[in-house]
C-alpha positions in Angstrom: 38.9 -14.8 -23.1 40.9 -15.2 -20.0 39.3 -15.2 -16.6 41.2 -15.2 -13.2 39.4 -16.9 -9.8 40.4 -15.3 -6.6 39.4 -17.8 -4.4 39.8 -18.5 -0.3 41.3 -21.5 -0.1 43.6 -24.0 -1.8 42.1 -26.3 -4.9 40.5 -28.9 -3.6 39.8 -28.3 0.1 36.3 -26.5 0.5 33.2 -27.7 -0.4 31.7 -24.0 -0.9 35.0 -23.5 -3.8 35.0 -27.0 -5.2 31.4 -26.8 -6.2 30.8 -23.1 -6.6 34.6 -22.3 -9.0 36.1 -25.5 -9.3 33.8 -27.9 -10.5 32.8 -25.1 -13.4 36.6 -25.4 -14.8 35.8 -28.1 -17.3 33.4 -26.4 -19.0 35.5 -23.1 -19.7 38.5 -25.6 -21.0 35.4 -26.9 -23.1 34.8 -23.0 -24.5 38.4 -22.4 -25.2 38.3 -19.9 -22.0 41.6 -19.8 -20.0 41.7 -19.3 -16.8 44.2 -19.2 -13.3 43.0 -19.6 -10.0 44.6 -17.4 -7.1 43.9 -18.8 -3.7 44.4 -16.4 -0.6 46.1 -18.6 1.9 48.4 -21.5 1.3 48.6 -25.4 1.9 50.0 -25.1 5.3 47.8 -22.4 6.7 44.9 -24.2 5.5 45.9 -27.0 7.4 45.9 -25.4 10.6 43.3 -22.5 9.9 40.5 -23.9 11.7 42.1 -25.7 14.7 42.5 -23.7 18.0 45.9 -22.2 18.3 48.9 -22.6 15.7 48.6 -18.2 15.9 52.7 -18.1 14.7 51.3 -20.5 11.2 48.3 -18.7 10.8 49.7 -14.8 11.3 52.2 -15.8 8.5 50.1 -17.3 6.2 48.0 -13.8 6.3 51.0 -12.4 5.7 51.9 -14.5 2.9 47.9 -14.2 1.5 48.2 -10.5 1.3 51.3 -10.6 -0.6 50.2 -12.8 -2.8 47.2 -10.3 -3.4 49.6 -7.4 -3.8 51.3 -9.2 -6.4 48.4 -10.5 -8.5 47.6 -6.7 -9.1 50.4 -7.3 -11.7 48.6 -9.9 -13.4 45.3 -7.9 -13.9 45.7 -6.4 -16.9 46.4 -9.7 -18.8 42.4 -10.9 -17.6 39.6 -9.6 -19.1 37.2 -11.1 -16.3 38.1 -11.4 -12.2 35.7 -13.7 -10.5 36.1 -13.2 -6.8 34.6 -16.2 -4.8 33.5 -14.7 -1.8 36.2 -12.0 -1.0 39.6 -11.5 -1.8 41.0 -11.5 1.4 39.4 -12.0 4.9 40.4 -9.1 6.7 40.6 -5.4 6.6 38.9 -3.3 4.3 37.9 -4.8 0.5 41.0 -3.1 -1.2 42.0 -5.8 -3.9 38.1 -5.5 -5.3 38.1 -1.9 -5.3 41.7 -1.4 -7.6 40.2 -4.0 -9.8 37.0 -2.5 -10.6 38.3 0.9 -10.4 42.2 1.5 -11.0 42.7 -1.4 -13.6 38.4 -1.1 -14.8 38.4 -5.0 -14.3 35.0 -6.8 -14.9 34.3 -8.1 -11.7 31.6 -11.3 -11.2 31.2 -11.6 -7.1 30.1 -15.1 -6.2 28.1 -15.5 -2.5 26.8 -18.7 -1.2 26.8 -17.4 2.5 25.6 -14.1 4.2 29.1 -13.0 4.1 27.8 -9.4 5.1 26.9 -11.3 8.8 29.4 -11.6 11.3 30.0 -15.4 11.8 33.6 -16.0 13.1 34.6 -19.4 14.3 35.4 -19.9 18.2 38.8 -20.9 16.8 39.5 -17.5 15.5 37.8 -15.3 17.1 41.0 -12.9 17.6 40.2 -12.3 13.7 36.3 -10.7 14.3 36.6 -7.3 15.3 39.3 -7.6 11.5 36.3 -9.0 9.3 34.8 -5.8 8.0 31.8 -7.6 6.7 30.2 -4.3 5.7 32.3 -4.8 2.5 30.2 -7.3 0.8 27.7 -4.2 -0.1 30.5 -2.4 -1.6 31.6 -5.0 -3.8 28.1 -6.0 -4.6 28.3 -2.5 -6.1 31.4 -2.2 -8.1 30.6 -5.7 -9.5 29.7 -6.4 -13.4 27.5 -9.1 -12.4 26.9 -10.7 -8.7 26.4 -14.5 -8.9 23.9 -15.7 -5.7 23.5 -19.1 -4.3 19.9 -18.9 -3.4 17.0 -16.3 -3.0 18.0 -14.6 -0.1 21.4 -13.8 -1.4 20.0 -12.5 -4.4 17.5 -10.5 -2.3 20.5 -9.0 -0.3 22.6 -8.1 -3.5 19.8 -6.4 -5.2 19.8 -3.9 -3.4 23.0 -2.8 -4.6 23.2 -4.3 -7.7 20.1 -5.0 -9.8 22.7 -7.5 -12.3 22.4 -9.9 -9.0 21.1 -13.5 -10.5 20.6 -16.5 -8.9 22.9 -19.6 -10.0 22.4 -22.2 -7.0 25.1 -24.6 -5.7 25.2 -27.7 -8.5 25.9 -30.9 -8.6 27.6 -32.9 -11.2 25.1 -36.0 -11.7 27.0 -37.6 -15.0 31.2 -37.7 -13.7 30.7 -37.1 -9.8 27.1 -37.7 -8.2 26.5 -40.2 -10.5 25.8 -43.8 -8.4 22.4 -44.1 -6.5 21.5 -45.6 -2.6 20.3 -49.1 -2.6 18.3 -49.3 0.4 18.9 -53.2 1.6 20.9 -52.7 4.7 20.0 -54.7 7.5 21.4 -51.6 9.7 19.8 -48.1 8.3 22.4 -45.9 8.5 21.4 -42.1 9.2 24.2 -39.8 8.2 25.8 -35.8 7.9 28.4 -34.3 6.1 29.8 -31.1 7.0 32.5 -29.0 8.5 33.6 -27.8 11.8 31.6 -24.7 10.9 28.0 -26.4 10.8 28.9 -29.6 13.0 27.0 -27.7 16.2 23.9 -27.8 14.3 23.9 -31.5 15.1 23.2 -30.4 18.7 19.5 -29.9 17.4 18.7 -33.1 16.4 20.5 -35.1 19.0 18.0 -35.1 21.3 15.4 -36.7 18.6 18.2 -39.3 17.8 18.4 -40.2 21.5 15.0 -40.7 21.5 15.3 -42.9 18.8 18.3 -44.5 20.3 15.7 -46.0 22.6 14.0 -47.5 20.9 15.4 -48.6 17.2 18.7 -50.0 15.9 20.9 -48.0 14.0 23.7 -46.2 12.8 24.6 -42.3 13.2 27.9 -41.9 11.0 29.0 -38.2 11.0 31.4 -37.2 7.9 33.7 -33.7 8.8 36.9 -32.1 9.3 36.7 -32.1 12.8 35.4 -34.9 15.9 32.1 -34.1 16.9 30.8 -34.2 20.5 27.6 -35.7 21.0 25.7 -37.8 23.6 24.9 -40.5 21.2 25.7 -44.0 21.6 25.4 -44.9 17.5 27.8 -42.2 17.1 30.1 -43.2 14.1 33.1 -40.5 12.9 34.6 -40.7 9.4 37.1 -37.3 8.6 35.9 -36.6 5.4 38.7 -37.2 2.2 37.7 -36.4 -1.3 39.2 -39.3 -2.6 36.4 -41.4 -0.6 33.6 -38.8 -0.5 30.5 -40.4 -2.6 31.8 -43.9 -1.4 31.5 -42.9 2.3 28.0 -41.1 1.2 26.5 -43.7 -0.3 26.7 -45.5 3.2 23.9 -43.4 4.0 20.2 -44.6 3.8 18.8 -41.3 5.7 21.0 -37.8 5.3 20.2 -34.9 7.4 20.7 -31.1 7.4 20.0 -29.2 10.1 19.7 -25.8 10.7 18.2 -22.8 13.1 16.5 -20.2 12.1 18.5 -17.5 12.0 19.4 -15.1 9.2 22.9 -16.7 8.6 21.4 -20.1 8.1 18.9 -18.7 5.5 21.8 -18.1 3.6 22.8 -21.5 3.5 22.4 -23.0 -0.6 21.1 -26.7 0.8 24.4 -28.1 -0.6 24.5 -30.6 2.0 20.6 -31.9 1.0 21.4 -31.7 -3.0 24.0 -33.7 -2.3 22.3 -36.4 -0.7 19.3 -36.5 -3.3 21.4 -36.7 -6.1 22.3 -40.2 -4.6 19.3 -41.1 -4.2 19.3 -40.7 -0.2 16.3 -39.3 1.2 16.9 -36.1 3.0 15.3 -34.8 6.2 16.2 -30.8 6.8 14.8 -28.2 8.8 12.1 -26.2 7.1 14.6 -22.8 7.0 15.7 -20.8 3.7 16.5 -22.7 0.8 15.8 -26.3 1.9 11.8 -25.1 1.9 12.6 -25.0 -1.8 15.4 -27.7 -2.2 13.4 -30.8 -0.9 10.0 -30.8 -1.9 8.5 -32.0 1.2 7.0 -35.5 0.9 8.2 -36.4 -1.9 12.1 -36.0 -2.6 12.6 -36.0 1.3 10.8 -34.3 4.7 11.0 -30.0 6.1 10.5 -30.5 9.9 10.1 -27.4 11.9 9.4 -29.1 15.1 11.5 -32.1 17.3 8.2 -33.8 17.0 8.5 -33.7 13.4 11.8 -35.0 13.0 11.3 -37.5 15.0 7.8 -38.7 13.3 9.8 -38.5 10.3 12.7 -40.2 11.3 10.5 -43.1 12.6 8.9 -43.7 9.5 12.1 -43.6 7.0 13.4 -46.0 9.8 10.7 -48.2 9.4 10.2 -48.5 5.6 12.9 -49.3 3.0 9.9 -49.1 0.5 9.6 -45.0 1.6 13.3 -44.5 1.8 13.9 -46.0 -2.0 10.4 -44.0 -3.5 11.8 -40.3 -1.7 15.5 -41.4 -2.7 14.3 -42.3 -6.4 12.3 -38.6 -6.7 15.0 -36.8 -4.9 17.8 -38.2 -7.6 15.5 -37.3 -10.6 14.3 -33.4 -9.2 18.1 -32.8 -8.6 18.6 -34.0 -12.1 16.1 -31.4 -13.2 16.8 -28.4 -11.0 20.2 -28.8 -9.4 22.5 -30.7 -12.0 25.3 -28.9 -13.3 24.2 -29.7 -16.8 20.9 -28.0 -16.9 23.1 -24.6 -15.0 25.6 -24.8 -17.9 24.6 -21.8 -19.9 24.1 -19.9 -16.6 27.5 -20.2 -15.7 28.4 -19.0 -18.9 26.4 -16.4 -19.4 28.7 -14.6 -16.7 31.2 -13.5 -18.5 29.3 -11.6 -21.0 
């Protein structure tokens, strides 16, 4: 069998890639199953994609992405699978998908771990909106063999074009990556968030409750991303994320958080940023929206606030009690090792490309 991943970004740069294609590689090698990965825009592009400006870079990486997408239509008929991780391209009309379900009869599996079909352009490129054509995700919902869905409300969404829509949530590897657990003996709690520049203004919804902490308690707000985040906080601590360093700089965490609003693009977050946590055995505190509500049983693997009272209350107490923090942390590791671990999702994953 020989599959072919057409994937965003470059290997190794985006969470939503990494854990959704490239953390599943292993286990095709394991089956015999080869497979070639062909990312949309290039190192250099990547590098600049997100930051404000850089127009000359970015226009010619598009320019390069496409051709690279004209090309791989040569390659199609030596793959008897294409997985496409969230769309071929990410403008104009969905034209790579169509030739390969319908001109070369490609078996298509469509992977979605964001409401993709919702317009959510960055302020950094927002010359590229009125370009997105996000209507196509119903289309190639349709032509698809199977649609792979990061949580309910994807799978909801794809249904209705696809009834071969199944849900195969965001993993984590618990044996060979998230495989350490929090010790809670700091002296200093540390409460922490990882993220990109895409999620970091969620932060601006719980900064008021950790200024009101501020006030009253000592302790640390480290903040792992791509980009500087502006906040009124005086505990504010930045570390840019690197992969080499990722669960080391995690583990500094005694409290993680994930934030969200409730909006219909957040309820298509997969609780990545909460799995991740639990699986090192760091409570997590999220807002009660989409798949948290059933990624962190509340109470017991972590706390769903839906209020700033909440949060705060919540907050207080983990603050508090290293006792708490090591009994949610403890339950959070072992449900993730039951629901979420890439091990118990194996067969899932394969199952795809039947």
């Amino acid at each position: 069998m020989k599959v072919l991943f057409v994937v965003p970004y470059p290997p190794g740069r985006a969470a939503s890639q990494r854990f959704r294609v490239e953390q599943w590689l292993p286990v095709l090698r394991e089956q015999g199953i080869f497979y070639s990965i062909a990312p949309f825009w290039g190192t250099s592009a990547w590098q600049v994609l997100y930051k404000r400006g850089h127009y000359l870079q970015k226009l010619t990486g598009l320019l390069l992405g496409f051709l690279r997408r004209g090309l791989l239509l040569f390659r199609l008929p030596f793959f008897d699978f294409i997985f496409i991780h969230r769309e071929a391209s990410p403008l104009g009309p969905p034209w790579f998908e169509w030739l390969s379900a319908k001109a070369f009869a490609k078996k298509i599996i469509f992977d979605i771990d964001d409401a993709v079909w919702l317009p959510n352009t960055s302020a950094s490129n927002k010359l590229a909106a009125p370009f997105k054509w996000h209507g196509k995700t119903a289309h190639i919902c349709s032509w698809s063999n199977k649609v792979a869905c990061g949580n309910a409300y994807l799978q909801q969404y794809a249904r209705r074009y696809n009834p071969a829509a199944s849900y195969l949530p965001t993993v984590v590897d618990t044996l060979h990556h998230h495989n350490r657990c929090k010790q809670q003996q700091a002296e200093l709690v540390t409460i922490g968030w990882t993220g990109s520049h895409a999620t970091l203004p969620y932060l601006h919804l719980v900064a008021p409750v950790l200024q009101r902490l501020e006030e009253k308690y000592a302790f640390r707000f480290v903040v792992i991303a791509d980009q500087t985040p502006e906040l009124p906080l005086r505990t504010l601590v930045f570390k840019p994320w690197r992969r080499e360093t990722e669960i080391e700089d995690l583990l500094e965490f005694d409290i993680g958080l994930m934030p969200l609003p409730d909006t219909e693009w957040a309820k298509g977050k997969c609780a990545f940023k909460a799995l991740q946590y639990m699986a090192l055995g760091i409570p997590a505190v999220v807002s009660a929206v989409g798949a948290n509500l059933t990624a962190v049983p509340d109470g017991v693997a972590g706390f769903t606030c839906s209020t700033a009272q909440e949060w705060y209350e919540r907050l207080e107490e983990l603050l508090q009690s290293p006792e708490l923090r090591t009994q949610l942390g403890t339950a959070g590791r072992d449900w993730v090792g039951q629901h979420y671990a890439l091990q118990e999702h194996r067969q899932h994953f394969l199952s795809l490309f039947t």
